[in-house]
C-alpha positions in Angstrom: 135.9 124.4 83.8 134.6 125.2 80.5 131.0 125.9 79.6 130.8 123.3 77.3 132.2 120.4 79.7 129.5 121.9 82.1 126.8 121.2 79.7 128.1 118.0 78.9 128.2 116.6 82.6 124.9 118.0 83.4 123.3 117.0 80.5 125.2 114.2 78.9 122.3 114.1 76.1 124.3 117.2 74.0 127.1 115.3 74.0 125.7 111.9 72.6 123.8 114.5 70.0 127.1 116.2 68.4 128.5 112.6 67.3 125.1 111.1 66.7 125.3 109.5 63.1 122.9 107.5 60.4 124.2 104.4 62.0 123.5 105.7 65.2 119.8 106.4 64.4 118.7 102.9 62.6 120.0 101.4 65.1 118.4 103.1 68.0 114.8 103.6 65.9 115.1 99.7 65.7 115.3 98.7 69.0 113.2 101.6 70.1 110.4 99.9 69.1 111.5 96.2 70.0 111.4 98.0 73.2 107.8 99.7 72.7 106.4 96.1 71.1 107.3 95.2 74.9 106.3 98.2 77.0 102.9 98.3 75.6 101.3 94.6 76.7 103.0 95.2 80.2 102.1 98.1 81.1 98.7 97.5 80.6 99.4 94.8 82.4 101.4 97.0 85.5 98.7 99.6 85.4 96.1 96.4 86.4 98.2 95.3 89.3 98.8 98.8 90.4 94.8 99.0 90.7 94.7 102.0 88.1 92.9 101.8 84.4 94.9 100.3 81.7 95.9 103.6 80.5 97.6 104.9 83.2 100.6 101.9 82.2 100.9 104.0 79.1 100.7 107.4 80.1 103.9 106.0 82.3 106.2 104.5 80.1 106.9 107.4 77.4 108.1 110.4 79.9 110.8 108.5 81.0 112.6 107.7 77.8 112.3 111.5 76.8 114.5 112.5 80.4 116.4 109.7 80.0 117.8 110.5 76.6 119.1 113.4 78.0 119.9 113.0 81.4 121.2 109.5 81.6 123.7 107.8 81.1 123.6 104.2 80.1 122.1 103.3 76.1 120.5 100.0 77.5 118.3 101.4 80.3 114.7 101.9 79.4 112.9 103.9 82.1 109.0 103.2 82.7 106.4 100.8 84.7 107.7 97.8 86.7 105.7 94.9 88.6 107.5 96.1 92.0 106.6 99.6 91.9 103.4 99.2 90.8 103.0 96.4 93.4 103.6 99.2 96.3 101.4 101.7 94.7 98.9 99.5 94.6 98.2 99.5 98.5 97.1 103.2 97.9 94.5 103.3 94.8 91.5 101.1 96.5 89.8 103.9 97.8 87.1 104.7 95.4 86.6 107.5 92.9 88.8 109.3 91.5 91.8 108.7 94.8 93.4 105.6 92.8 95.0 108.1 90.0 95.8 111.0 92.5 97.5 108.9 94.8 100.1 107.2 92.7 100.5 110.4 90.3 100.9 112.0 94.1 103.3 109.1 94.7 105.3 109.4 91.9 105.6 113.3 92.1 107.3 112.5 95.4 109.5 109.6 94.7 111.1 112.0 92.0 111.4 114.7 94.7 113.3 112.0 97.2 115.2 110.6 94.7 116.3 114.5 93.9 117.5 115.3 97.0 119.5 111.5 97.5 121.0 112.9 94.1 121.8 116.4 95.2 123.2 115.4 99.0 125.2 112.2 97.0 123.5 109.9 99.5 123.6 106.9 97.0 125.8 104.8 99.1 122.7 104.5 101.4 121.6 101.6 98.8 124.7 100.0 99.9 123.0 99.4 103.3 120.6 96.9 101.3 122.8 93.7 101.2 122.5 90.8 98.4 120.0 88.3 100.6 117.7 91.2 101.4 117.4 92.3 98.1 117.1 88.2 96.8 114.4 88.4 99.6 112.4 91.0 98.9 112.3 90.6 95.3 111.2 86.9 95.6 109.0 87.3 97.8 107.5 90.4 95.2 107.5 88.2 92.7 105.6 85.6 94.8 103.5 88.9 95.5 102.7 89.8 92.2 102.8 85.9 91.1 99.6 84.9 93.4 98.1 88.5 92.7 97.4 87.4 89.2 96.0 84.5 90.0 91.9 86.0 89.9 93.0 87.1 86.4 94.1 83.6 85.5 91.0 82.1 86.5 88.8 84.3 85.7 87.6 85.5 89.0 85.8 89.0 89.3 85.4 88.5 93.5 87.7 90.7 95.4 90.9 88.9 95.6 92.6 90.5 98.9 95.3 93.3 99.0 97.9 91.1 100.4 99.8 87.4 100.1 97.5 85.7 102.7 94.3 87.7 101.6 94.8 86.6 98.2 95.6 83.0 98.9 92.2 82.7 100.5 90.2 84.7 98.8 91.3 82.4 95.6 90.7 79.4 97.4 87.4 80.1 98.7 86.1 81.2 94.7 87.9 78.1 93.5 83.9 77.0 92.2 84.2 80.3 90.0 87.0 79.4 87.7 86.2 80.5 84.4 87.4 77.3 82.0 88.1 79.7 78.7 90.3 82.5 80.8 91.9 79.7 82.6 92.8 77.5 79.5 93.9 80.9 77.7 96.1 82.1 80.5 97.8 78.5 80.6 98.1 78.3 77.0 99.8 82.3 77.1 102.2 81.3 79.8 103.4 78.2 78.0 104.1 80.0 75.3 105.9 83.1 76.7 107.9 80.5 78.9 108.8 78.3 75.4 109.2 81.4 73.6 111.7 82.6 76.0 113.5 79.6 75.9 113.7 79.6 72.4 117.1 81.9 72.6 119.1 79.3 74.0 118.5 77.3 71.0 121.4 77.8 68.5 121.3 78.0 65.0 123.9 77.3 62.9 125.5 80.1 60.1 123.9 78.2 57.7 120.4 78.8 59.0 120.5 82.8 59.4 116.8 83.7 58.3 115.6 81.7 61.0 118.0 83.3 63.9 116.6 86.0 62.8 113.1 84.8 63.0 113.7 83.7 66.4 114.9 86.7 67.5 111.9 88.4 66.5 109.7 86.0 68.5 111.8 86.1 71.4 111.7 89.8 71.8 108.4 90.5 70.8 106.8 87.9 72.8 104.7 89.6 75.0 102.9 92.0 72.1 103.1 88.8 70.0 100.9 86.8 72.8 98.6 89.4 73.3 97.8 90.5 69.8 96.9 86.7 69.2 94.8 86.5 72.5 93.2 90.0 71.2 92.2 88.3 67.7 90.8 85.1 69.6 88.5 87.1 71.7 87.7 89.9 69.3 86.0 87.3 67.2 84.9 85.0 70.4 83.0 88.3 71.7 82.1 90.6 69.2 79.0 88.7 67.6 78.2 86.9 70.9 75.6 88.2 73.9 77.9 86.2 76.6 81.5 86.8 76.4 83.6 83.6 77.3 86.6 85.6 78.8 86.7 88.7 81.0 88.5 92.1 78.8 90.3 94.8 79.7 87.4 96.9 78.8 87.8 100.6 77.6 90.8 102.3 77.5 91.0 106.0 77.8 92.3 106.9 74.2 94.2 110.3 73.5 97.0 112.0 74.9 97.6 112.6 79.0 96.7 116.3 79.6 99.3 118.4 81.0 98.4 119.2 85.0 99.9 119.5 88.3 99.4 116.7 90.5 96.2 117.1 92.7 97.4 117.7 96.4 93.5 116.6 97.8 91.3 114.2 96.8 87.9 112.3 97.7 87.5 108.7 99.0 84.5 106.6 99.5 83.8 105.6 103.4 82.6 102.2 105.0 79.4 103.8 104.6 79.5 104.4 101.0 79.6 108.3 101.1 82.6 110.3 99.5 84.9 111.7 102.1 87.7 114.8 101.4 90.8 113.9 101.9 93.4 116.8 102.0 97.1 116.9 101.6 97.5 116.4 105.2 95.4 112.8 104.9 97.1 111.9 101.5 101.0 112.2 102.8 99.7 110.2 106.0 98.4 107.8 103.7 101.3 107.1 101.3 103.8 107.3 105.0 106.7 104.7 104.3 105.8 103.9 100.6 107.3 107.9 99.9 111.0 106.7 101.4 110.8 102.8 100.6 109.6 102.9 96.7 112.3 105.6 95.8 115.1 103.8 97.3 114.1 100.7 95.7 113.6 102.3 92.3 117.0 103.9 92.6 118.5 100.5 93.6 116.9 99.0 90.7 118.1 101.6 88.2 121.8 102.0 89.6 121.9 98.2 89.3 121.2 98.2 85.3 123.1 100.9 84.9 126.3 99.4 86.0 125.1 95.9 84.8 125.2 97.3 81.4 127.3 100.6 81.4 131.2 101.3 82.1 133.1 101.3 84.7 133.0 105.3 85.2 129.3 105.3 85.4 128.2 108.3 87.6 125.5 107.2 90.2 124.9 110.6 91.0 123.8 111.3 87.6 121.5 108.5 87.3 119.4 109.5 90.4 119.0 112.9 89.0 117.9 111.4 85.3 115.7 109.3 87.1 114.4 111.9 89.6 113.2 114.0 86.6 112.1 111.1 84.6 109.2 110.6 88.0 108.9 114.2 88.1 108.3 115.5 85.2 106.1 112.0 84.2 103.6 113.0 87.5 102.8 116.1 85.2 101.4 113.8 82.6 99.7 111.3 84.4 102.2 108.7 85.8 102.5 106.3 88.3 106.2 105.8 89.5 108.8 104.6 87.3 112.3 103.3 87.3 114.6 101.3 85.1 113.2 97.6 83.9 115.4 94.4 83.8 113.5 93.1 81.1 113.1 95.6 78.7 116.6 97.1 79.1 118.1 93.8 78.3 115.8 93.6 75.0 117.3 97.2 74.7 120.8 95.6 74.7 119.7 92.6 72.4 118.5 95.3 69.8 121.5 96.9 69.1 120.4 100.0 70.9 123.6 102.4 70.6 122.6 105.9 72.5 120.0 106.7 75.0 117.9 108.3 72.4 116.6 105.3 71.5 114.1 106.1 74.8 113.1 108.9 72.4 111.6 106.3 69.7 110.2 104.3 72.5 108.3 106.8 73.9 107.1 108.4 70.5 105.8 104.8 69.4 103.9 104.9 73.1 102.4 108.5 72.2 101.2 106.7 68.9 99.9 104.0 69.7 97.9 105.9 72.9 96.9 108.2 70.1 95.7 105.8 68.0 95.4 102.2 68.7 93.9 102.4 72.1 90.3 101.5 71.4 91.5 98.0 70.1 92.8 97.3 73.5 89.4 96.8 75.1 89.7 93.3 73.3 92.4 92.0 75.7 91.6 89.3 78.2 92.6 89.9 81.5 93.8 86.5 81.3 96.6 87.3 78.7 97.9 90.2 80.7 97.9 88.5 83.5 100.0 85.7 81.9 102.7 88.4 80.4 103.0 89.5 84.7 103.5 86.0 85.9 106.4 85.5 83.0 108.3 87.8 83.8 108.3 87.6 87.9 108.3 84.4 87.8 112.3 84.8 87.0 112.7 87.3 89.7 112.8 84.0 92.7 116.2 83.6 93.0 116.7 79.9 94.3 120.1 79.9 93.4 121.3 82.2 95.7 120.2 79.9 98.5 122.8 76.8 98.0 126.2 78.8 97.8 125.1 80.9 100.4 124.0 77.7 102.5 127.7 76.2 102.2 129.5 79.8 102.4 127.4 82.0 105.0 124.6 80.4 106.5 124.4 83.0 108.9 123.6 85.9 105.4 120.6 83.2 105.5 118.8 85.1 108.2 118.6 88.3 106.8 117.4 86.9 103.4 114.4 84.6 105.0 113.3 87.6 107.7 112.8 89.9 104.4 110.9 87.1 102.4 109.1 86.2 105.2 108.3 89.4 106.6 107.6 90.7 103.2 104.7 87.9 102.6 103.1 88.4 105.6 102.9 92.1 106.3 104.5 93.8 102.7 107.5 94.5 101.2 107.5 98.1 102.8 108.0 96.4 106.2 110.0 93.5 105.0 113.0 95.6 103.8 113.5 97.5 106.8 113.2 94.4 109.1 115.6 92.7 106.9 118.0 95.4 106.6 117.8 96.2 110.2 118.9 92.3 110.6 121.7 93.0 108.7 122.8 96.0 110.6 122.5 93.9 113.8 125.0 91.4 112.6 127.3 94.5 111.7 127.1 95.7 115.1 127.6 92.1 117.0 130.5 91.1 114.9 132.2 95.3 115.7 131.5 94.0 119.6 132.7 90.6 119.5 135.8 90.2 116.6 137.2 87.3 115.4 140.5 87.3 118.1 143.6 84.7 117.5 145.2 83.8 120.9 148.2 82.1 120.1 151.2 80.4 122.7 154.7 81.6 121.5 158.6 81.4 122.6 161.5 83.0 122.0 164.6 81.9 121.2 165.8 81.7 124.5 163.1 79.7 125.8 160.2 83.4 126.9 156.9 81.8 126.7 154.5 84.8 125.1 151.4 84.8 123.9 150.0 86.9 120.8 146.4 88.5 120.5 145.6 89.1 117.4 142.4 91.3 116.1 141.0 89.8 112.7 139.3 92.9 111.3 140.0 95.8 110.8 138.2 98.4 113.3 139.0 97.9 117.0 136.2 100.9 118.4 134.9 100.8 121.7 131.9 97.9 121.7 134.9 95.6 121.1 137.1 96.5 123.7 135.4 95.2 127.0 135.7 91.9 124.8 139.4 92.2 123.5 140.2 92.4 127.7 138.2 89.4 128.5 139.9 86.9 125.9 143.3 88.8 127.2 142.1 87.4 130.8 140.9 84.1 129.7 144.1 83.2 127.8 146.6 84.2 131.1 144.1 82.1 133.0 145.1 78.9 130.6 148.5 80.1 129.5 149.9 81.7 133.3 151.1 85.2 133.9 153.4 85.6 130.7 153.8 88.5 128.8 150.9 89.4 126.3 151.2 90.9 123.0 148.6 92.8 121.1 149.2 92.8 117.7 147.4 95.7 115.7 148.8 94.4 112.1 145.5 93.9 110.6 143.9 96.7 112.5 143.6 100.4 111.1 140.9 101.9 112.5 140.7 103.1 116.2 138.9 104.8 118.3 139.1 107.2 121.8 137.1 105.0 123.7 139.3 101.9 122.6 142.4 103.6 123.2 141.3 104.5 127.0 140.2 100.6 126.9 143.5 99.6 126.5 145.0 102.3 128.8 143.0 100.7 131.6 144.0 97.2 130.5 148.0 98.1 130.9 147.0 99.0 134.4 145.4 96.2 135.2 148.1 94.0 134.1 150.8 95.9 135.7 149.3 95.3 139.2 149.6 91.6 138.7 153.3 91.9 137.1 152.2 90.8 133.7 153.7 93.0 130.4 151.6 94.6 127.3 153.8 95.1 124.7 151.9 96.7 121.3 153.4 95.6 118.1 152.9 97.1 114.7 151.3 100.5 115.8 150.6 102.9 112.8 151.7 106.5 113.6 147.6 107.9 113.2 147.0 104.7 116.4 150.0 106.0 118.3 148.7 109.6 118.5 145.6 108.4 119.8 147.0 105.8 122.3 149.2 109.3 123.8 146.6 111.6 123.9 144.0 109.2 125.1 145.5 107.6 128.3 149.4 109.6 128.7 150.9 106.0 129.2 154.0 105.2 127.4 153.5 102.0 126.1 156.1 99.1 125.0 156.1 99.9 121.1 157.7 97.4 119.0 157.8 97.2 114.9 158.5 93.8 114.3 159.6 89.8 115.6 163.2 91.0 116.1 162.5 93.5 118.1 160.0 91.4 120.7 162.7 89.1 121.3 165.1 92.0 122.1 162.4 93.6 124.4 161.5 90.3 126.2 165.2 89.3 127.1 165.4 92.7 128.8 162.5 92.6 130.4 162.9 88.8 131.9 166.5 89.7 133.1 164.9 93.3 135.3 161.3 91.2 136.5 160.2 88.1 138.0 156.9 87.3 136.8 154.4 86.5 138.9 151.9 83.2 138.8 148.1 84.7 139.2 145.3 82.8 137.6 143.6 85.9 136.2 144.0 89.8 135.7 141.2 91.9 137.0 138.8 93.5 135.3 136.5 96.2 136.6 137.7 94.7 140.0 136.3 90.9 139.0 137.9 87.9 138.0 136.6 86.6 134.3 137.1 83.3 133.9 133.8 83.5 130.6 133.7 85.8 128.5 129.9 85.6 128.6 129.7 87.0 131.8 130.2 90.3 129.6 126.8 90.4 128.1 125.0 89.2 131.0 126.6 92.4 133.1 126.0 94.5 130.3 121.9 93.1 130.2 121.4 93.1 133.8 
């Protein structure tokens, strides 16, 4: 392989810079700042929920379009703060002092190194494991999460408001005296508008009417800066002149650039007692525990998901792990909690015309400027109004309409969803998942022991009553077998002592332990006179079947060649009338009897 193709796969940034044209670069400076215009009101808003000072939101969104623009893949994705990964970092930054910034900077430093190594050892297909109703559950219930998390913002409530669903709920319901009316009426007022605002781009517009497409446009995707500059203006004049200010700001935000530094390994907390306490890198890592294996793989699900929402069909999910890995990284150098791909801004990415990853580049520089520069303006913001911009945009992430199709489909994909929602509200979305998953993987494993298995009654031609068994899936391993034998004994108990066929048509995978399970039925049935004939046998089976048991088994390829075997055999046997074969020396008669053996 050439140099140059080397280059080109590792870093797929050269290759998007040798064709880059004029086009290419109005286009991309255009939507780069759409994109900024968005990033900036939410993640002041993310570095809020994630328990850090406003300007930690910044510092993350800008060192993530820079990687990206080289490393990825995909012109559309954005890289920077979302609700759901600050939501998880949040349960590590109330500790007082200075421990809110190390640990997510901490946290992010080692999501990027995870992420890294899933990239390297091409373990990707792990976010297979996470099916559709888990992932509809845990991001509803996130989003109802983050939803009632806002909710002291919304009124106006400066009380502690709980780390979690239920300590939220009533922590807002037992300050319900202390609602502030002008934060209340202002967060109301913001999310009408960003909900009607956001509506506004189903509206169509005729040809004739192309200025105000446009102008809608314009409001639609700038919505959120649009919002909060207006709520910025109302309380800049509201509070400026007046002792008593009517809504609660953001306050000062840290203006200037993030200083270069490695991520601090130890840190100091403040105790029940009120003194400082040392925490080391020992206490930190035992701290962060499932939030360093639980937020990477949900960033990476999140960013593989835009990706191929957006991008081809050769899209390398290798390659967007590593872009991603750097992106968290290389931002914990500069100050930044973790980061992955956003839903919402990518797709105002894709409504701007974006054309190359590089338009991260412009994002990011408009970030750096405004951090630079417009930063003490933002202490004007009410909490309110960033608060409103978080509840818009989850409030899209409940996915009700999963529910119906999947009610009239697969009821039984139900259960997986509602443990992770569930699960997720009561004790947090880094217990919900793996509950939810491990749901999942139970229902794997129960329908590998008990398949789907067709018994049907057939004759021959000349009158042989038969009967079929039929596997309907695909892998026939050894939790299945003891099962496979007992419908085999139930259906001679109804049908008599006629010959059984086991047809492996549908089945192509096999194991040892299945093979010796089938060895040991033959015997069975040949001590009560009763035939197994195996039809449709692949080659790969066969070998298996020989080696496993040394039996030579009745082999058939097709219909004709039953018939042809059972006249033979019916000519050179009687068959004998039993009610049952033995198994393991016991008559079946339920094939429950199985499991209860099995849990005694």
């Amino acid at each position: 392989m050439k140099l140059k193709d080397v280059a080109y796969r590792t870093v797929p940034g050269i290759e998007w810079l040798n064709r880059y044209t004029l086009k290419d670069w109005v286009a991309d400076v255009i939507a780069g700042v759409t994109v900024a215009l968005t990033v900036l009101p939410q993640g002041l808003a993310y570095a809020t929920l994630a328990g850090l000072e406003p300007q930690y939101g910044l510092y993350s969104a800008f060192m993530g379009g820079i990687v990206y623009a080289f490393f990825g893949s995909c012109p559309q994705v954005t890289i920077g703060p979302t609700a759901l990964l600050a939501l998880i970092t949040s349960h590590h930054t109330g500790f007082g002092l200075t421990s809110g910034p190390d640990y997510a900077i901490l946290l992010c430093l080692i999501s990027g190194i995870v992420e890294f190594l899933m990239a390297i050892l091409r373990l990707g297909a792990l976010v297979d494991l996470i099916s559709l109703p888990v992932t509809v559950g845990f991001t509803s219930a996130t989003a109802v999460i983050i939803g009632t998390s806002q909710l002291k913002g919304l009124f106006g409530l400066r009380s502690d408001s709980g780390s979690g669903f239920l300590d939220t709920i009533t922590s807002v319901f037992s300050n319900l005296d202390k609602i502030r009316k002008a934060d209340f009426s202002l967060g109301l007022v913001a999310i009408f508008i960003l909900l009607f605002l956001r509506k506004l781009k189903d509206f169509k517009f005729s040809n004739k009417r192309k200025f105000l497409k446009s102008i809608s446009w314009i409001l639609v995707t700038g919505r959120n800066a649009l919002v909060v500059l207006i709520s910025s203006i109302i309380a800049y004049y509201s509070c400026k002149n007046t002792a008593s200010c009517p809504f609660i700001l953001t306050g000062n935000v840290k203006s200037g650039l993030p200083s270069f530094q490695v991520p601090k390994f130890e840190t100091n907390i403040v105790s029940a007692n009120g003194t400082a306490v040392h925490q080391n890198y020992r206490d930190m890592i035992r701290e962060l525990r499932t939030s360093m294996i639980i937020l990477p793989i949900i960033a990476v699900l999140g960013n593989v998901a835009i990706s191929k929402a957006f991008g081809t069909s050769g899209l390398s999910a290798t390659r967007e792990m590593l872009a991603l890995s750097l992106s968290n990284v290389c931002g914990s150098f500069f100050c930044s909690m973790p980061v992955t791909g956003s839903f919402s801004r990518s797709a105002v990415n894709h409504a701007s015309g974006v054309r190359t990853p590089f338009g991260g580049l412009y994002t990011s520089a408009f970030v750096l400027l405004a951090v630079a520069v417009l930063t003490p303006y933002f202490q004007f913001i009410p909490k309110a109004a960033l608060s409103a911009v978080i509840v818009s945009a989850v409030i899209f992430m409940i996915e009700f309409e999963v529910v119906k199709p999947l009610w009239r489909c697969s009821r039984r994909e139900l259960l997986p969803g509602a443990v992770t929602f569930v699960m997720s509200l009561a004790l947090g979305v880094e217990v919900g998942i793996p509950l939810g998953v491990a749901t999942d993987v139970a229902f794997l494993i129960y329908r590998a022991a008990r398949p789907v298995i067709a018994v049907n009654e057939l004759k021959t031609t000349n009158g042989i009553t038969y009967i079929v068994i039929r596997p309907k899936q695909s892998s026939l391993c050894f939790p299945s077998i003891d099962w496979v034998r007992c419908r085999i004994s139930n259906a001679l108990s109804s049908y008599g002592s006629v010959p059984v066929v086991l047809d492996f048509s549908t089945v192509n995978d096999f194991d040892f332990t299945a093979a010796r399970g089938i060895g040991v039925l033959h015997k069975e049935l040949l001590n009560v006179n009763v035939d197994l004939i195996l039809m449709k046998v692949s080659n790969k089976m066969t070998v298996i079947l020989r080696e496993a048991t040394n039996i030579e088994f009745h082999l058939i390829d097709d219909l004709n060649e039953l018939e042809s075997t059972l006249d033979q055999t019916s000519e050179c046997e009687p068959y004998l009338r039993v009610t049952v074969p033995l198994i393991n020396g016991q008559t079946l008669t339920d094939c429950n009897e199985i499991d209860h053996g099995k849990s005694n």
